[in-house]
N, C-alpha and C positions, 0 to 999 in steps of 0.2 A: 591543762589540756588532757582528756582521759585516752589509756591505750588505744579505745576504736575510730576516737577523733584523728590522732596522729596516724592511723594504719594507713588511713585514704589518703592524707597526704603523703606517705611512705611510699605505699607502693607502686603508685604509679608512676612517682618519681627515682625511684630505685632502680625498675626494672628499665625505665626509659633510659637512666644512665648507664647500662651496661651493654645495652641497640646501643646507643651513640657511639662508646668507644670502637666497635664491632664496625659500624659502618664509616667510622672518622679512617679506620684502616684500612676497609676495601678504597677505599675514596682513595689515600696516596696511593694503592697501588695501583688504581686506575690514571691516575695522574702522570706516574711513573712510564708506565709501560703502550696505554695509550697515547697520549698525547706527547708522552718521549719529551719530560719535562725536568731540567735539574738531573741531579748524581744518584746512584743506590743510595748513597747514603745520607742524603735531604729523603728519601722513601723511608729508611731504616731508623731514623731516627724520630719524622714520626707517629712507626708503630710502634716502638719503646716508647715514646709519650702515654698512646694510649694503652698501653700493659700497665705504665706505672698507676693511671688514672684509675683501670682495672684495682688494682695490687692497693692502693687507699680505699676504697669503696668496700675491699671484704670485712674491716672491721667493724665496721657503720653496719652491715646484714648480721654478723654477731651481735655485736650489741642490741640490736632491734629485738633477736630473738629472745636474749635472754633478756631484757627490759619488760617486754611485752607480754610477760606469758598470763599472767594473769587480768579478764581486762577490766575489773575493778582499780586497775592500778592508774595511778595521775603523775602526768611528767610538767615538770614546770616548764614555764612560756620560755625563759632562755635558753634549756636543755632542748627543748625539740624545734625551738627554731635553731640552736644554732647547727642541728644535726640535718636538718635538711638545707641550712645553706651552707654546709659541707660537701653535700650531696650533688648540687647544683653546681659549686665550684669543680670538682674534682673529675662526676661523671658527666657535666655537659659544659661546661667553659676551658678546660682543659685539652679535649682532644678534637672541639672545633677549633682554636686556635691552634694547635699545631697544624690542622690538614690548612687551614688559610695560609699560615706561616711556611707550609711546605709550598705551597701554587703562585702564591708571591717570591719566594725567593728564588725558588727555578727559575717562573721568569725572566728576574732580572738576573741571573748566573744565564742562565741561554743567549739573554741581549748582547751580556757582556763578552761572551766568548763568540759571537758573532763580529760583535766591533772591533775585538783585538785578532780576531784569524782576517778580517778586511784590510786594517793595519799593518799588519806583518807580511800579506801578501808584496812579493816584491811585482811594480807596475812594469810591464812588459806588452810587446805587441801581439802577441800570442792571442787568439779566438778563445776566449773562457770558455769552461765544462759545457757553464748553463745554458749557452749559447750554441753550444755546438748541433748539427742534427745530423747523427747518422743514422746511415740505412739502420730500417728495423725490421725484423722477421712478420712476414705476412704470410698468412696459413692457405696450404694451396700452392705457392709460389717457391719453387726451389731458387733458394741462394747460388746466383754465380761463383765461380773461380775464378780469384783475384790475377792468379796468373795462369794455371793452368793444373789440371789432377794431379798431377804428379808433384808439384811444388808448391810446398805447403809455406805460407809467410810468417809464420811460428811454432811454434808446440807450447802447450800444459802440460808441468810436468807433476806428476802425484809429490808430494813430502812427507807422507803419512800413507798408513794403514799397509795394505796387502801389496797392493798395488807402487808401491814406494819406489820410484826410480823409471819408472815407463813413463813416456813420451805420449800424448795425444795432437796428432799433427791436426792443424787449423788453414782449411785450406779456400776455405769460402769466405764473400763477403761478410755473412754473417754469422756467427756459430752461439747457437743455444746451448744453455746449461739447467738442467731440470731433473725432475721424477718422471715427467712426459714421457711417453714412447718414443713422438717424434722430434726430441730434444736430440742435436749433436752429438752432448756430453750426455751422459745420462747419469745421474747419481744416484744410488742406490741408499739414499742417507733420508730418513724422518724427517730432519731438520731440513731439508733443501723444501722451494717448493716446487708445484710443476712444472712451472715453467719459471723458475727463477732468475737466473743474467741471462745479458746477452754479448757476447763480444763482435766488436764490428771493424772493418778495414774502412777508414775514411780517410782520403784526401794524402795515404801514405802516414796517417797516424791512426794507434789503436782506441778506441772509445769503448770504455767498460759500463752498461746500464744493467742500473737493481729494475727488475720489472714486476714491483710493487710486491718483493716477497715476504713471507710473515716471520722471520727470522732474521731476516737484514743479510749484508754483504759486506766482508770487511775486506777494506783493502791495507795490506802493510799493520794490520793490527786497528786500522780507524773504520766506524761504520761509515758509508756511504750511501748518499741519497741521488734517483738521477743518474748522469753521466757523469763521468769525467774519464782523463786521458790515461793513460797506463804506456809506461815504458818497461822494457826486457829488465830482467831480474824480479818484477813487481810481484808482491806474494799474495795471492787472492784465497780468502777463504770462506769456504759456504756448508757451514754446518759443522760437520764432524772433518770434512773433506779440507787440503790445503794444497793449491796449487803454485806452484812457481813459473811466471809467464815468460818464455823464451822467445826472442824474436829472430829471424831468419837476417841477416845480410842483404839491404836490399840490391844491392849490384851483384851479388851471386844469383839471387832467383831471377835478377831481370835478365844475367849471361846466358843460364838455363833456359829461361826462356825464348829465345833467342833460336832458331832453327835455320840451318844453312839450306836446308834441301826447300825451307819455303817456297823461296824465286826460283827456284830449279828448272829449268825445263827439262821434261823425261823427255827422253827420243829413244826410239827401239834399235838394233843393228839392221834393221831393212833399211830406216833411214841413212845412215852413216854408208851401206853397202851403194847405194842407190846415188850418193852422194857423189863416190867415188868413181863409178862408172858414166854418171852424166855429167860431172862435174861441175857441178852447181847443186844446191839444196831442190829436196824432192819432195812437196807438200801431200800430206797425206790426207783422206775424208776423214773428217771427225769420229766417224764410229771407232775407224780403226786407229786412228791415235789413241782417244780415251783409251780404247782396250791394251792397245800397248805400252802408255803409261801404269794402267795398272797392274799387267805385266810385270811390269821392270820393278814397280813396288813391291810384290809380293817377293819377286826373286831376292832384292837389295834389302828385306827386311827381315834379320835372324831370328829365327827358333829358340837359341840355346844361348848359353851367355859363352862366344866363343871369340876370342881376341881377335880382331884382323891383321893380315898380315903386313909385317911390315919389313924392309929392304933393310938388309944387315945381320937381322936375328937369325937364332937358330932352329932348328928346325923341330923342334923338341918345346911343346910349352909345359910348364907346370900348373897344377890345379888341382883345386877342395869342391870335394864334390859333400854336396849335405844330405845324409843318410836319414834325416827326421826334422821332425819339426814345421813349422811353416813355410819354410825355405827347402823343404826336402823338395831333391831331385834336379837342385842347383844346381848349374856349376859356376866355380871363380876360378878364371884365369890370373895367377898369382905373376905380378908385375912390379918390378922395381925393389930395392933392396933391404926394403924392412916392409913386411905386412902386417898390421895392428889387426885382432881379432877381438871385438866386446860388446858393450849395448850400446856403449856413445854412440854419439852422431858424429864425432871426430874418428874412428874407428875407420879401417882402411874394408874391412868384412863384416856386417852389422846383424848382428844374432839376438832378436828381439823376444829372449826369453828370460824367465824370472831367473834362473839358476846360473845366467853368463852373471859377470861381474861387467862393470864399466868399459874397463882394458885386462881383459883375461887372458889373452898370451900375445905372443907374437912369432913369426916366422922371418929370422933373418938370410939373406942370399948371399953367400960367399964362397968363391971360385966354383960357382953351378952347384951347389949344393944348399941345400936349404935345410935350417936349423932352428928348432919350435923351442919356445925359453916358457916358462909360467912367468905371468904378472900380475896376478892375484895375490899368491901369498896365501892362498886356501886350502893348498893340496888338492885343489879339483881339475887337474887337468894331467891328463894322461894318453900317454902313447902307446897303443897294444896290452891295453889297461895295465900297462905300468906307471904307477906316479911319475911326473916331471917334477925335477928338482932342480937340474940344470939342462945347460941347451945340450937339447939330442939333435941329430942327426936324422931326417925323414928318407925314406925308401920307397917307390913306388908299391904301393897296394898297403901302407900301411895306414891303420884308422887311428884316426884321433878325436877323445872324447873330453868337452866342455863341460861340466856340467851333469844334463841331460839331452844332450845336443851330438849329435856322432859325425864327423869330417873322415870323407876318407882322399889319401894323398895320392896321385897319382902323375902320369906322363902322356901329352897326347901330343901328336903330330899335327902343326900349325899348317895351314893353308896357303898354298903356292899359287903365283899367280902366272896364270895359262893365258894365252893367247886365240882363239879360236880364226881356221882357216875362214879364207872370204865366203860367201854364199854367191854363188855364182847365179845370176838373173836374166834371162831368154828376155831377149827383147823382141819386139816385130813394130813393123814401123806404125800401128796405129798407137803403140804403146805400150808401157812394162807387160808384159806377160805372165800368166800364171805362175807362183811361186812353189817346186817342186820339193819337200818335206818328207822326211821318211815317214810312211803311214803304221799306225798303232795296228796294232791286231787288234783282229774284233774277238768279243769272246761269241764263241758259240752256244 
């Protein structure tokens, strides 16, 4: 066979085996990542097939070169056949049989690790994941409160990054997690996607859904697909981001929830004064009830976080007032005889900044005198910016500094409780009579 004979058969069989091994590798890795088939390492194994298929074939293109250079030159029939059915073994039966061999065997490793996680499920009467339907977020429609604003029926807690140690309370039925604006959670992460989970309150159990993100959702370290249930402690991770899911005490939030003044009936002191001089109850017109129930609400509803009083105390309350922060302009009425100050939610004073520690000091009460200890162990806690080292002794007007958080200590006078004289009411016999008021100055 002469050089120019063998080139045509050469080269288009040359070139075609180095496309083959090229596209045998996109192939697993489409296999892989797409259709989410088999291990990395049923992938990685083989695109090392097709390298090595590569890595045989460069010597066969030397050869050729220097063989061929002359093309008077004649190769005999067993020399060039056997160099192109080298050619055909190495660069096209070699790394279609590994991408076959990689799509085959995932399958059956997928089947197989489906029939043994069936198996080892233990049989219970519980509602499976796949079965479950919870509420899903619908765009437009704000998600209810499971019990009420202020009571949240868990927290996300960061475990990573900047953010590491803050709480995100979860207070709605449904709470989103995304890149979206109008996501709950909002992640700040590449890896998340816009609209990525979604955590739901069903039936008094939490239902965690991937909603269909391009990165996936691990829970506890395993990818999940769909729903399934999540309980407190459970470590959920999306991206770069790792959260730890805290669940609230359902008989605490349902105490909290729980309101005595619900069933109340408001009644104003005209009622009760009116009571006692006709002696029997005195039905009022609706106008003037409503307005004296609301009344009564505005008065019986405080401004300031100020103790009520209570039969026995002294007359003298203590209290932390917060000079910054989120909380500035606080006050805490300091009660009972150890006060915890930190970021927990076990914390008796809860100061939800990066620089508090979990349990960063404490204030204990002993014969009327109260006494600030550090419980960090950081040397960041100081009194009249003196380091605390041991328990000091606090003084009215003197400030204490967390962090970057500033407490100042003080003394105020508790609230006595007054009695007020009757209102005396002018009758005439077609009925109660006008009720006489001290009148406001007008301004002029």
């Amino acid at each position: 066979m002469s050089a120019l004979q063998f080139s045509s058969f050469f080269t288009p069989l040359g070139y075609g085996s180095l496309v083959c091994c090229i596209v045998a590798s996109a192939i697993s890795v489409w296999i892989k990542t797409v259709h989410r088939r088999g291990k990395n390492v049923h992938m990685l194994v083989t695109i090392l097939g097709c390298m090595v298929a590569l890595c045989l074939l460069l010597p066969v293109f030397l050869w050729f070169r220097l063989r061929t250079l002359a093309p008077q030159t004649r190769l005999a029939g067993l020399e060039s056949w056997g160099i192109l059915l080298y050619m055909l073994v190495c660069g096209w039966l070699m790394p279609l049989s590994a991408v076959v061999m990689h799509w085959f065997v995932a399958s059956t490793f997928s089947q197989a690790k489906v029939v043994d996680k069936q198996s080892m499920d233990p049989i219970t009467d519980q509602q499976p994941a796949s079965t479950l339907q919870p509420p899903r977020y619908q765009s437009g429609i704000v998600s209810p409160y499971v019990f009420r604003e202020d009571i949240p029926w868990g927290w996300l807690e960061y475990k990573n990054g900047s953010f590491q140690g803050q709480r995100l309370a979860l207070k709605r039925v449904v709470a989103t997690l995304g890149r979206e604006e109008y996501c709950d959670i909002w992640l700040d992460d590449d890896m998340a996607s816009r609209h990525h989970a979604e955590l739901a309150w069903h039936n008094g159990q939490i239902c965690l859904t991937d909603c269909s993100s391009l990165n996936g959702l691990l829970l506890n370290g395993q990818r999940i697909q769909g729903t399934v249930l999540v309980t407190s402690n459970d470590r959920i991770e999306i991206g770069h981001q790792h959260f730890s899911l805290i669940l609230a005490e359902q008989k605490d939030a349902q105490a909290d929830q729980y309101d005595p003044l619900v069933n109340h009936t408001w009644r104003s002191s005209l009622d009760l004064q009116a009571e006692i001089d006709t002696g029997g109850p005195v039905s009022m017109a609706p106008e003037a009830n409503s307005s004296a129930m609301q009344a009564n609400r505005a008065r019986q509803t405080p401004n300031t976080d100020v103790a009520l009083p209570h039969a026995g105390r002294d007359n003298e309350a203590d209290y932390l007032m917060v000079k910054n922060g989120k909380r500035a302009g606080q006050r805490v009425i300091l009660e009972g005889p150890v006060c915890t100050i930190g970021r927990g939610i076990e914390c008796t004073v809860i100061l939800t900044d990066l620089s508090i520690a979990r349990l960063h000091a404490q204030l204990v009460q002993q014969e009327s005198q109260w006494y600030i200890q550090d419980m960090a162990g950081q040397n960041n806690t100081f009194l009249n910016e003196d380091s605390v080292t041991e328990a000091s002794i606090l003084t009215p007007g003197d400030l204490i500094r967390l962090g970057d958080i500033q407490l100042a200590y003080g003394k105020m006078s508790r609230l006595s409780n007054t009695t007020m004289p009757p209102i005396a009411i002018t009758k005439t016999m077609s009925g109660p009579g006008p009720l006489r008021l001290p009148s406001r100055v007008k301004p002029e």
